[in-house]
mmCIF file of the N, C-alpha and C atoms, coordinates in Angstrom:
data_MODEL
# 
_entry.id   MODEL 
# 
loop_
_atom_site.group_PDB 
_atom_site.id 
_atom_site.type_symbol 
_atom_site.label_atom_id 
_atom_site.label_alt_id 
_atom_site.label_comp_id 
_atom_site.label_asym_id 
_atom_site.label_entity_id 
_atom_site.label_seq_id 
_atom_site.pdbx_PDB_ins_code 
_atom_site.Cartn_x 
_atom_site.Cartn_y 
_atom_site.Cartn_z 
_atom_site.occupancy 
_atom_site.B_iso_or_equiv 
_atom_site.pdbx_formal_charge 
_atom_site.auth_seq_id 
_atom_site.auth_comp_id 
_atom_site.auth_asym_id 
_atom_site.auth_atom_id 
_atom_site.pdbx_PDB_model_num 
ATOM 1   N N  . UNK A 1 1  ? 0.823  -1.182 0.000   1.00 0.00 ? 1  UNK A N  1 
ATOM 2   C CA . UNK A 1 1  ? 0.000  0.000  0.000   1.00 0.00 ? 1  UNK A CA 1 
ATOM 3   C C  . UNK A 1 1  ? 0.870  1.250  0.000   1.00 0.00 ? 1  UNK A C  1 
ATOM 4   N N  . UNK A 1 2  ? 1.822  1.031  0.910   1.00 0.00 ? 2  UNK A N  1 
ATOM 5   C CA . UNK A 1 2  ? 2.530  2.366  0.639   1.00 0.00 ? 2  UNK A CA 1 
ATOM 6   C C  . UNK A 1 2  ? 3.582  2.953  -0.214  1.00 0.00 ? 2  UNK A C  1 
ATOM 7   N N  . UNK A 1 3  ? 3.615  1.708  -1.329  1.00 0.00 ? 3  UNK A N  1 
ATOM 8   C CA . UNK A 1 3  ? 4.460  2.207  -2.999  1.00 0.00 ? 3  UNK A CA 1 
ATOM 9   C C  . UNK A 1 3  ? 3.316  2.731  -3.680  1.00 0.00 ? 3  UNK A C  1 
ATOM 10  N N  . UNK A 1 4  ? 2.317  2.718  -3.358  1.00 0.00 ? 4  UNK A N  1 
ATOM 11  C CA . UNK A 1 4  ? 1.018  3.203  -4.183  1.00 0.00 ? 4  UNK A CA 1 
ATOM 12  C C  . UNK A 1 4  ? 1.434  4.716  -3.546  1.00 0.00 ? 4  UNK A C  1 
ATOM 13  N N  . UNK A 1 5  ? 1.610  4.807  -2.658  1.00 0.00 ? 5  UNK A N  1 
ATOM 14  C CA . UNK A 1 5  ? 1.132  6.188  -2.267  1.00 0.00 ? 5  UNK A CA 1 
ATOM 15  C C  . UNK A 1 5  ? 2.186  7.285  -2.327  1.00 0.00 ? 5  UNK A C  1 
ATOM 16  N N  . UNK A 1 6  ? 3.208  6.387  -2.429  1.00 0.00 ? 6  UNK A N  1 
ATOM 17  C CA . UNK A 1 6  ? 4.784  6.895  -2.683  1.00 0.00 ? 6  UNK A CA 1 
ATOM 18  C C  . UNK A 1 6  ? 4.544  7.236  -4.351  1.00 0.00 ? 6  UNK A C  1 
ATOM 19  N N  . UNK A 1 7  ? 4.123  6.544  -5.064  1.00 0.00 ? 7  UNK A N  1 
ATOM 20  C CA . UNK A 1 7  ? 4.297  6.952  -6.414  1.00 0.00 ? 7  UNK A CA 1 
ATOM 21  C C  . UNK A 1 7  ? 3.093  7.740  -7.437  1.00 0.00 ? 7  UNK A C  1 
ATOM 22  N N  . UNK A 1 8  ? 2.191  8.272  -6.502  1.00 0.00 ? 8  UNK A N  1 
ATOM 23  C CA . UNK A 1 8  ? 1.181  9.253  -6.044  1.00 0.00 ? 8  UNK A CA 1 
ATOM 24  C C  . UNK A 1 8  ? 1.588  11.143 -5.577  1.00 0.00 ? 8  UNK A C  1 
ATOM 25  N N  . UNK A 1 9  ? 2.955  10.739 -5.478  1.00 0.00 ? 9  UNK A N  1 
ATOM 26  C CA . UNK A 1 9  ? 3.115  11.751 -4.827  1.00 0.00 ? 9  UNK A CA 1 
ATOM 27  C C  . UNK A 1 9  ? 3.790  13.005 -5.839  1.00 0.00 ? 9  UNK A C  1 
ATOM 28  N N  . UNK A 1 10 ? 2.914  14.258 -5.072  1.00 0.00 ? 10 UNK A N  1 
ATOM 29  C CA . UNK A 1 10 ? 3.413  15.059 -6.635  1.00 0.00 ? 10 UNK A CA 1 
ATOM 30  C C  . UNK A 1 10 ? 4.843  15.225 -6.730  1.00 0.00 ? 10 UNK A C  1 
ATOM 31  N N  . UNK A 1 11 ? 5.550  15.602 -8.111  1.00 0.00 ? 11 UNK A N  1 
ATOM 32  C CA . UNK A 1 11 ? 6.838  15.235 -8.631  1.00 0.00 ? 11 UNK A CA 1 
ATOM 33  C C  . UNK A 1 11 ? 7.555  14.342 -8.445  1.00 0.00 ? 11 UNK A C  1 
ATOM 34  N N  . UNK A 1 12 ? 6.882  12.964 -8.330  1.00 0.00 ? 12 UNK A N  1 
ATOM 35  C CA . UNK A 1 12 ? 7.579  11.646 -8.859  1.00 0.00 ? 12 UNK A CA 1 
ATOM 36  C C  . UNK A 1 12 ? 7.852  11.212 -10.230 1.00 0.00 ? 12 UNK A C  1 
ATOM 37  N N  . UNK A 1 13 ? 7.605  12.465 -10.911 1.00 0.00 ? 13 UNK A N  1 
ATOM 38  C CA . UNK A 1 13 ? 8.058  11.511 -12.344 1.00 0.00 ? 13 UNK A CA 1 
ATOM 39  C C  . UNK A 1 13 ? 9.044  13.158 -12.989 1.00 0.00 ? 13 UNK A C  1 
ATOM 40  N N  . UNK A 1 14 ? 9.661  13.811 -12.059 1.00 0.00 ? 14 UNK A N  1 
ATOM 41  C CA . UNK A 1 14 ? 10.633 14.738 -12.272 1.00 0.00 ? 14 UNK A CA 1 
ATOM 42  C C  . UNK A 1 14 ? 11.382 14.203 -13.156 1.00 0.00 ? 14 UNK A C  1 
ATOM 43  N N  . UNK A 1 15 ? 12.241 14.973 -14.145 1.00 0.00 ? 15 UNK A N  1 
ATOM 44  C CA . UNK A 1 15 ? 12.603 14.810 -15.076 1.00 0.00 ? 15 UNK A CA 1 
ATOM 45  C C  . UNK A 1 15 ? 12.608 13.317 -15.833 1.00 0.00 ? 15 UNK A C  1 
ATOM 46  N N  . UNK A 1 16 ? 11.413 13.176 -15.965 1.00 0.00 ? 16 UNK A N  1 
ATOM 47  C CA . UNK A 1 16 ? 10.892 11.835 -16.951 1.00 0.00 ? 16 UNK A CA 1 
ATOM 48  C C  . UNK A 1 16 ? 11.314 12.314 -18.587 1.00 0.00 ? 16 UNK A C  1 
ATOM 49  N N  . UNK A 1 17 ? 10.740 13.050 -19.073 1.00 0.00 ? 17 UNK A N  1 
ATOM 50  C CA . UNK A 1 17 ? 10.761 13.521 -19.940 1.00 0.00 ? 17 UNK A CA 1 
ATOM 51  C C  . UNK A 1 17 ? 12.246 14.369 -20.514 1.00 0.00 ? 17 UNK A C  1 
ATOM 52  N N  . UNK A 1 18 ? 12.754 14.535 -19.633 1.00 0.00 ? 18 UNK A N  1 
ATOM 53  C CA . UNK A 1 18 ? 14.240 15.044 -20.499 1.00 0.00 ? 18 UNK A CA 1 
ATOM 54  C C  . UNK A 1 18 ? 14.946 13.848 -20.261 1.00 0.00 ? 18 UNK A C  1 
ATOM 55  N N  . UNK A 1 19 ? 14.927 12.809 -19.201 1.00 0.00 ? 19 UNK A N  1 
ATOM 56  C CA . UNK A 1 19 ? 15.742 11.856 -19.427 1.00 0.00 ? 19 UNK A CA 1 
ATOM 57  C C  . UNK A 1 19 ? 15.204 10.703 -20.720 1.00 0.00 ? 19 UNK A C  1 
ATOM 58  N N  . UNK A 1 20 ? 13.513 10.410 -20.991 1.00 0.00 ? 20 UNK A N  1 
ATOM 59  C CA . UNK A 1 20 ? 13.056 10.438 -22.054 1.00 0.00 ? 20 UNK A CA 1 
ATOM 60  C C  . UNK A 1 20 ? 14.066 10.634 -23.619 1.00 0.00 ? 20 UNK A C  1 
ATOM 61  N N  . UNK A 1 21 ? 14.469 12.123 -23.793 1.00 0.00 ? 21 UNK A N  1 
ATOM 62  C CA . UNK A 1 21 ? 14.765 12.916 -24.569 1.00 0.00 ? 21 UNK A CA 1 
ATOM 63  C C  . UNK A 1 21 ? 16.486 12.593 -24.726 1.00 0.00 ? 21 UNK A C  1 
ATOM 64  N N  . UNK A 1 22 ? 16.795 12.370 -23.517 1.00 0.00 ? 22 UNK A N  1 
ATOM 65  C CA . UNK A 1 22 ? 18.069 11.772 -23.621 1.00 0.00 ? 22 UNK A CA 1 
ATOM 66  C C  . UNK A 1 22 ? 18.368 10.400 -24.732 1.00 0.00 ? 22 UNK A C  1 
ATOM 67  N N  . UNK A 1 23 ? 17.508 9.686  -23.947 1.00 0.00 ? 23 UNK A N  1 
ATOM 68  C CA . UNK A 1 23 ? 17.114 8.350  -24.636 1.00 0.00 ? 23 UNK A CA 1 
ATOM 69  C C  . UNK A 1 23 ? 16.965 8.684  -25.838 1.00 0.00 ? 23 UNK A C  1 
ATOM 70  N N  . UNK A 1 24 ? 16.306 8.943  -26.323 1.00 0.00 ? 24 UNK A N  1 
ATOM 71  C CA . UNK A 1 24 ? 16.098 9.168  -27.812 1.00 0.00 ? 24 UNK A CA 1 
ATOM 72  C C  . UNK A 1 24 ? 17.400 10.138 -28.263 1.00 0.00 ? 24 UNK A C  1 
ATOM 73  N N  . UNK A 1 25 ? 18.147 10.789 -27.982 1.00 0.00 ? 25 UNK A N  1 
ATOM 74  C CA . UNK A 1 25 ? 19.305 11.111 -28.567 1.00 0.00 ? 25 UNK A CA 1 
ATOM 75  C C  . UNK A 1 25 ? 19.933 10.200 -28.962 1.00 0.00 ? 25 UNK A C  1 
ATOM 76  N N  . UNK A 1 26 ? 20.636 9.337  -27.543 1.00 0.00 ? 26 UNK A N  1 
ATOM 77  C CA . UNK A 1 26 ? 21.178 8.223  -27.654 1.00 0.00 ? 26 UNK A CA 1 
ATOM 78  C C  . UNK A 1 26 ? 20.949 7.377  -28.679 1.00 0.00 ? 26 UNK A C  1 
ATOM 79  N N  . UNK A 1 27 ? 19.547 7.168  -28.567 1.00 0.00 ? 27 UNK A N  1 
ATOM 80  C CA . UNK A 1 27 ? 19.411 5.849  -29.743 1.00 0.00 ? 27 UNK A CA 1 
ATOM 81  C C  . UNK A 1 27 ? 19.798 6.171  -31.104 1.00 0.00 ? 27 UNK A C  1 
ATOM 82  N N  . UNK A 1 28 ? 19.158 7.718  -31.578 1.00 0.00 ? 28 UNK A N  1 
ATOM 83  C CA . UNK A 1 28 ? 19.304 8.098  -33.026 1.00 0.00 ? 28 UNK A CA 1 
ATOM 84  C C  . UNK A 1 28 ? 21.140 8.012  -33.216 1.00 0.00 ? 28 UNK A C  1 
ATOM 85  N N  . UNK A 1 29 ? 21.929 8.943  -32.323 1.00 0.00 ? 29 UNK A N  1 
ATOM 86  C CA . UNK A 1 29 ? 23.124 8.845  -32.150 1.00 0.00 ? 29 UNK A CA 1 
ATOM 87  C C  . UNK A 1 29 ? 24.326 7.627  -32.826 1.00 0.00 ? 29 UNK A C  1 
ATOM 88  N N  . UNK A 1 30 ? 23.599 6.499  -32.199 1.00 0.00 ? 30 UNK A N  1 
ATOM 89  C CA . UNK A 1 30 ? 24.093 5.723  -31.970 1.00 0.00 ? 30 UNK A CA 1 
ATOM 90  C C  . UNK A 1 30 ? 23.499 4.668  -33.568 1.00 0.00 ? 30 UNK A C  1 
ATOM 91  N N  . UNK A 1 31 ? 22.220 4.928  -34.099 1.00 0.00 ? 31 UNK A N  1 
ATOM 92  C CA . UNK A 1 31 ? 21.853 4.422  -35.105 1.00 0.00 ? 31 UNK A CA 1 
ATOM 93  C C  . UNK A 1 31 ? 22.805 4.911  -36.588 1.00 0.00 ? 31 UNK A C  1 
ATOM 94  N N  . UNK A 1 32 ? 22.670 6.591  -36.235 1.00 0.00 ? 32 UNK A N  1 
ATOM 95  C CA . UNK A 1 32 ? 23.381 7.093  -37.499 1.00 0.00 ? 32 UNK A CA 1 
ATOM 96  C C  . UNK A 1 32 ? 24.963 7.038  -37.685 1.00 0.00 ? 32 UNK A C  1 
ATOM 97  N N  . UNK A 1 33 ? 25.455 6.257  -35.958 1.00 0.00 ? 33 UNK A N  1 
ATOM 98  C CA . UNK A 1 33 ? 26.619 6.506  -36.511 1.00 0.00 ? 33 UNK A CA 1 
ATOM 99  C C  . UNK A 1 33 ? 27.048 5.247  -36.815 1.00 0.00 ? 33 UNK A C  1 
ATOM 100 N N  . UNK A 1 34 ? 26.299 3.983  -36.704 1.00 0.00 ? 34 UNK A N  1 
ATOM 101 C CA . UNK A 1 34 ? 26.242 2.761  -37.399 1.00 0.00 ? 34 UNK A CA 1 
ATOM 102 C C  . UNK A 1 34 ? 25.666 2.777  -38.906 1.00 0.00 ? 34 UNK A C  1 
ATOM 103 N N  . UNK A 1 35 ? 24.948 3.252  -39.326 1.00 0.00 ? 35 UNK A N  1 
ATOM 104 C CA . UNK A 1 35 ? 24.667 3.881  -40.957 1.00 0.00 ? 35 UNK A CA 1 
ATOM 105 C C  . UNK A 1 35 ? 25.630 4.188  -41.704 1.00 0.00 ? 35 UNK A C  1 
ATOM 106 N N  . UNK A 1 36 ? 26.564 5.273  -41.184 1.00 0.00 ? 36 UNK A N  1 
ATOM 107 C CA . UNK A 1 36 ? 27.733 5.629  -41.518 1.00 0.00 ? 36 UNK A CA 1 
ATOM 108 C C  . UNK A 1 36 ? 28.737 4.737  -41.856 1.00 0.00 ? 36 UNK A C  1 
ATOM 109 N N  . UNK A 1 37 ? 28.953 4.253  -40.484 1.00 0.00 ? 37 UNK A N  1 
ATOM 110 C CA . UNK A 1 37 ? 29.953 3.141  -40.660 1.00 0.00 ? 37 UNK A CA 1 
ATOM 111 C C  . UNK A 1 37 ? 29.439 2.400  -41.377 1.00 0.00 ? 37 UNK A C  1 
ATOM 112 N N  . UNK A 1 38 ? 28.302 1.493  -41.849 1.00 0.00 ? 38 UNK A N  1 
ATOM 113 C CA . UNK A 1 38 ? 28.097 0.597  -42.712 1.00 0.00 ? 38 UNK A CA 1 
ATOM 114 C C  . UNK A 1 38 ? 28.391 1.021  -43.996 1.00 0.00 ? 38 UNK A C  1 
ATOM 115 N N  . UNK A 1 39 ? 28.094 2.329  -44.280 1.00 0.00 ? 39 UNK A N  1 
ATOM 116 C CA . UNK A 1 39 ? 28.063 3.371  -45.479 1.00 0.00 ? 39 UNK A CA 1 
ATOM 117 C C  . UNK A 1 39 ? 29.770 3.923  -46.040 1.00 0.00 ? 39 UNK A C  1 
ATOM 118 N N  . UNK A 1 40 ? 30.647 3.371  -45.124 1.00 0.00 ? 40 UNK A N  1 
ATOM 119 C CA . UNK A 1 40 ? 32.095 3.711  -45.653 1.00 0.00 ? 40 UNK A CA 1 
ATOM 120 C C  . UNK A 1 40 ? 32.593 4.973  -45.255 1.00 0.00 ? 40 UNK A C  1 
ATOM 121 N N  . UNK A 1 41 ? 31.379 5.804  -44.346 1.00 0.00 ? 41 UNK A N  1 
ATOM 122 C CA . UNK A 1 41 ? 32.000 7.101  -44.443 1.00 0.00 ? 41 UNK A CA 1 
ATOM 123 C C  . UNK A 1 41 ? 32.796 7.499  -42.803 1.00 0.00 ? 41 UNK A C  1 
ATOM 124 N N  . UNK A 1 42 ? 33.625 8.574  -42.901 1.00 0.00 ? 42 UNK A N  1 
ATOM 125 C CA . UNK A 1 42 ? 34.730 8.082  -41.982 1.00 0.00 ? 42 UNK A CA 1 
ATOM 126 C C  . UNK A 1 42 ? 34.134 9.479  -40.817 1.00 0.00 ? 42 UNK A C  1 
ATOM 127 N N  . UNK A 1 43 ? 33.253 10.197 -41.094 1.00 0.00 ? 43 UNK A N  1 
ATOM 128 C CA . UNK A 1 43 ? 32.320 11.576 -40.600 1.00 0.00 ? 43 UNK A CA 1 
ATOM 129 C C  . UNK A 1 43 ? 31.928 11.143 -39.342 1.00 0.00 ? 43 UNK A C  1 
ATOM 130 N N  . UNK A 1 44 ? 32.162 10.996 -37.988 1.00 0.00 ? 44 UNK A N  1 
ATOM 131 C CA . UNK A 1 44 ? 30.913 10.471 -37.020 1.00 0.00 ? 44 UNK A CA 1 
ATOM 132 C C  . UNK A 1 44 ? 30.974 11.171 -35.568 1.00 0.00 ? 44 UNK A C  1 
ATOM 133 N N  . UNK A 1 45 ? 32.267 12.278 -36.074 1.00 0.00 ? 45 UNK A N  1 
ATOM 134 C CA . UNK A 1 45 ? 32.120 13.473 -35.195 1.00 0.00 ? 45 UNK A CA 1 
ATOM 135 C C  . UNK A 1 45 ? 30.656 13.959 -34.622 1.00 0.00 ? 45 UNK A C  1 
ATOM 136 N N  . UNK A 1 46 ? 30.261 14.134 -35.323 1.00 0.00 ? 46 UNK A N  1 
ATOM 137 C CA . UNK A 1 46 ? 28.205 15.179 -35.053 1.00 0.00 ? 46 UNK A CA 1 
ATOM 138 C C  . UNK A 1 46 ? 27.909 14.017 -34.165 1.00 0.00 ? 46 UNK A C  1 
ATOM 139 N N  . UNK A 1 47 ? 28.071 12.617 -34.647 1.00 0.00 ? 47 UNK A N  1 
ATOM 140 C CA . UNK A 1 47 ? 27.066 11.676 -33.827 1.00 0.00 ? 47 UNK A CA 1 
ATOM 141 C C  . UNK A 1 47 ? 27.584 11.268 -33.001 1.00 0.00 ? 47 UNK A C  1 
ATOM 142 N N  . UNK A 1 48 ? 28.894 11.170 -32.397 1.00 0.00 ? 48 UNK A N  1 
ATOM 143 C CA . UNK A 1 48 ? 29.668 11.627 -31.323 1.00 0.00 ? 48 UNK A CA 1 
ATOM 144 C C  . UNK A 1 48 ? 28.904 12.518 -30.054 1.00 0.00 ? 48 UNK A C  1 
ATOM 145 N N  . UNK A 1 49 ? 28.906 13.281 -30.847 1.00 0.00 ? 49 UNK A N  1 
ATOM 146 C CA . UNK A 1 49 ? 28.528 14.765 -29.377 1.00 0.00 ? 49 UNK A CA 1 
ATOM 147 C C  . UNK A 1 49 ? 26.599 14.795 -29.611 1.00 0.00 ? 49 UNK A C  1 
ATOM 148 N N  . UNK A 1 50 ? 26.274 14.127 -30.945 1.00 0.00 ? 50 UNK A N  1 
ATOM 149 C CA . UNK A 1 50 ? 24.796 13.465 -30.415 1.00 0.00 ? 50 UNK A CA 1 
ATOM 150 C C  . UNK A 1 50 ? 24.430 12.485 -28.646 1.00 0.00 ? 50 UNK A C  1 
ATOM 151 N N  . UNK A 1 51 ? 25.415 11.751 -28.935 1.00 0.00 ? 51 UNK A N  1 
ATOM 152 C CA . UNK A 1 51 ? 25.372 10.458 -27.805 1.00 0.00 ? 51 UNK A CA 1 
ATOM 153 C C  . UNK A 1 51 ? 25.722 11.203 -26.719 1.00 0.00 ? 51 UNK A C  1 
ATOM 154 N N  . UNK A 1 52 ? 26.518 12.019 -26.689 1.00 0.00 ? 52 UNK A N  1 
ATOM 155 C CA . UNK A 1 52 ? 26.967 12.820 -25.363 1.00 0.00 ? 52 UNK A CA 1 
ATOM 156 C C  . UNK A 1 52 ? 25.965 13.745 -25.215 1.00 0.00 ? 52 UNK A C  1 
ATOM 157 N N  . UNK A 1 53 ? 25.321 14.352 -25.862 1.00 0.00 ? 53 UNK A N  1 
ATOM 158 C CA . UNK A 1 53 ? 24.227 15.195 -25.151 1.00 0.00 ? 53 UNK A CA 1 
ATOM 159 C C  . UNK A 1 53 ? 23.336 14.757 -24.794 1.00 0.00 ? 53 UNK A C  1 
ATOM 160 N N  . UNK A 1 54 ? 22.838 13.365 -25.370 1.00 0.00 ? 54 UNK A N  1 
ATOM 161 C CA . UNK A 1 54 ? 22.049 12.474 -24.967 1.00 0.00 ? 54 UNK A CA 1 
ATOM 162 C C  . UNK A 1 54 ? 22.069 12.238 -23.407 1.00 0.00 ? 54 UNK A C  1 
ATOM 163 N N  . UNK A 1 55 ? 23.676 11.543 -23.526 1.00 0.00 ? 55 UNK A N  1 
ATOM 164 C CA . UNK A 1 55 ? 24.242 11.253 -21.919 1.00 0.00 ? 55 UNK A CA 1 
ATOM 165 C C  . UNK A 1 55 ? 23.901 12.340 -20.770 1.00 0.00 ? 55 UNK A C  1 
ATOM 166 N N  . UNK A 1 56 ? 24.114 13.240 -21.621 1.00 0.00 ? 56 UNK A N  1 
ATOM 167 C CA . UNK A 1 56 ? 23.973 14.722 -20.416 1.00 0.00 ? 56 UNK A CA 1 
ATOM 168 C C  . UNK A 1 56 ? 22.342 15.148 -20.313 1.00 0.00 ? 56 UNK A C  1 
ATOM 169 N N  . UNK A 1 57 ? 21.904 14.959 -20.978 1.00 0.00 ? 57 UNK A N  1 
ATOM 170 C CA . UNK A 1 57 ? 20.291 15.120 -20.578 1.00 0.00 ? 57 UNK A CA 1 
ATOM 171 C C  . UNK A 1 57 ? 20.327 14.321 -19.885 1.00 0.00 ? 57 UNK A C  1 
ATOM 172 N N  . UNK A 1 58 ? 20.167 12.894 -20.452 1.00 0.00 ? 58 UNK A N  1 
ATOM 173 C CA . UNK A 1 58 ? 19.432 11.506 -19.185 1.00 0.00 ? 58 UNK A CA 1 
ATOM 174 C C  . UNK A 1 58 ? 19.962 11.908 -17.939 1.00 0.00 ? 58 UNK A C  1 
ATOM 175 N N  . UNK A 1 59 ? 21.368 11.944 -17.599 1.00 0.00 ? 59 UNK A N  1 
ATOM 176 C CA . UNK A 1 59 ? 22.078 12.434 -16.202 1.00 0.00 ? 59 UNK A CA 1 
ATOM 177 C C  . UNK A 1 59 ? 20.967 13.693 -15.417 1.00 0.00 ? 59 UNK A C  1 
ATOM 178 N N  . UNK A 1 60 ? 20.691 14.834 -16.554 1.00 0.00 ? 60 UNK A N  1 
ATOM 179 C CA . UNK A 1 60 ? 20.384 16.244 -15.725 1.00 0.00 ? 60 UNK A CA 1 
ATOM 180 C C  . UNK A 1 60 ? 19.472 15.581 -15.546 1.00 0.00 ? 60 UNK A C  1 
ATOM 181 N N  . UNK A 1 61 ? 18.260 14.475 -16.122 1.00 0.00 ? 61 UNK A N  1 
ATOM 182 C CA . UNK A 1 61 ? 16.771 13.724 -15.760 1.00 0.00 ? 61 UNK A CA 1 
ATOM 183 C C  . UNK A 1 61 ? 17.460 13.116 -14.677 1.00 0.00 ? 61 UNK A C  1 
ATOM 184 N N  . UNK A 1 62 ? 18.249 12.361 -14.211 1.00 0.00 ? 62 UNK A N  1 
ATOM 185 C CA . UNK A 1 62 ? 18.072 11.264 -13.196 1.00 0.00 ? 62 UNK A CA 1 
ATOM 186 C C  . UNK A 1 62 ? 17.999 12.210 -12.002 1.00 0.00 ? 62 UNK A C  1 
ATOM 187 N N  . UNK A 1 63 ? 19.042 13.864 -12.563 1.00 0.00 ? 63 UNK A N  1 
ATOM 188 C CA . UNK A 1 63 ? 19.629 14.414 -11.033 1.00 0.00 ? 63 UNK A CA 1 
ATOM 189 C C  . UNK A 1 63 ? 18.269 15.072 -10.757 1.00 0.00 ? 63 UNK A C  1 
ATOM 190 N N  . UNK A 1 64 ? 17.440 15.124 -11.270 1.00 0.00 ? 64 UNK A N  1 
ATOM 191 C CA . UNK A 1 64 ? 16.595 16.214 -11.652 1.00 0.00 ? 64 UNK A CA 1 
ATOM 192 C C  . UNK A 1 64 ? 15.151 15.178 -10.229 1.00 0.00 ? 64 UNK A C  1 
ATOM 193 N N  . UNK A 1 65 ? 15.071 14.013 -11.009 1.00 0.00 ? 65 UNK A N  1 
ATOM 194 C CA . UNK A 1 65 ? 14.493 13.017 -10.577 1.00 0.00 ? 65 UNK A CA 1 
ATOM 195 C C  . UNK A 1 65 ? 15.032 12.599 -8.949  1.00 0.00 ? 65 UNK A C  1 
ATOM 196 N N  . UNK A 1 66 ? 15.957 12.864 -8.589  1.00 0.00 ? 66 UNK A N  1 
ATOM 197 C CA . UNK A 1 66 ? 16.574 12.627 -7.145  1.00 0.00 ? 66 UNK A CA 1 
ATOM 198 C C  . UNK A 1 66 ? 16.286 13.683 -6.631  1.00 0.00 ? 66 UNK A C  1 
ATOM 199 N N  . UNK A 1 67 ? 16.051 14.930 -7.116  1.00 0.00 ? 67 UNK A N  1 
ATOM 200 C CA . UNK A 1 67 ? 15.656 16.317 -6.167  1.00 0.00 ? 67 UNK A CA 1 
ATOM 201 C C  . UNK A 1 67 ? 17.352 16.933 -5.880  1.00 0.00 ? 67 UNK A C  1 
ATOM 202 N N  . UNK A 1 68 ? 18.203 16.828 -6.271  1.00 0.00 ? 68 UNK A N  1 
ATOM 203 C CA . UNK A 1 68 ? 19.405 17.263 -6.212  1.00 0.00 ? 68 UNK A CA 1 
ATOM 204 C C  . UNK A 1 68 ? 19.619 18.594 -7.631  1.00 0.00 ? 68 UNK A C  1 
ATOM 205 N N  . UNK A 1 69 ? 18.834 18.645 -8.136  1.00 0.00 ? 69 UNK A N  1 
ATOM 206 C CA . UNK A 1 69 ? 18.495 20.381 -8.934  1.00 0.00 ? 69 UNK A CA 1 
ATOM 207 C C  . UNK A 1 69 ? 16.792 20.515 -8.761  1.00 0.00 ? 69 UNK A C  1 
# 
C-alpha cells in the first residue's frame, strides 16, 4: 500500500521527460553513426557529441528526478 502512495506523490516523475529525450538522442546517435559506418564514411564526429548530449540530458533527468536540482 505504501508504494502506491509513494508513487502518487506530486513530482515523482521529475525529469521523466528530459531523461526520455536523452534516450532518444542516444538511440538516433548511436543508429546514425552505425549507418555511416556501414556506409564507408569516416564523418561520425556530429554523432559523437549526439550520444553525449544524450548522456547529459538523461544524467540532468536522473539528477533532476533525485531532487538534487
Amino acid at each position: 500500500m505504501s508504494e502506491r502512495v509513494a508513487d502518487a506523490t506530486p513530482g515523482a516523475n521529475r525529469g521523466a521527460i528530459i531523461r526520455l529525450f536523452g534516450v532518444v538522442l542516444v538511440i538516433l546517435g548511436t543508429l546514425d553513426s552505425m549507418l555511416m559506418w556501414r556506409g564507408g564514411f569516416a564523418d561520425v564526429g556530429p554523432y559523437v557529441l549526439l550520444i553525449a548530449a544524450g548522456l547529459l540530458l538523461y544524467a540532468v533527468g536522473a539528477m533532476r528526478r533525485r531532487g538534487d536540482i
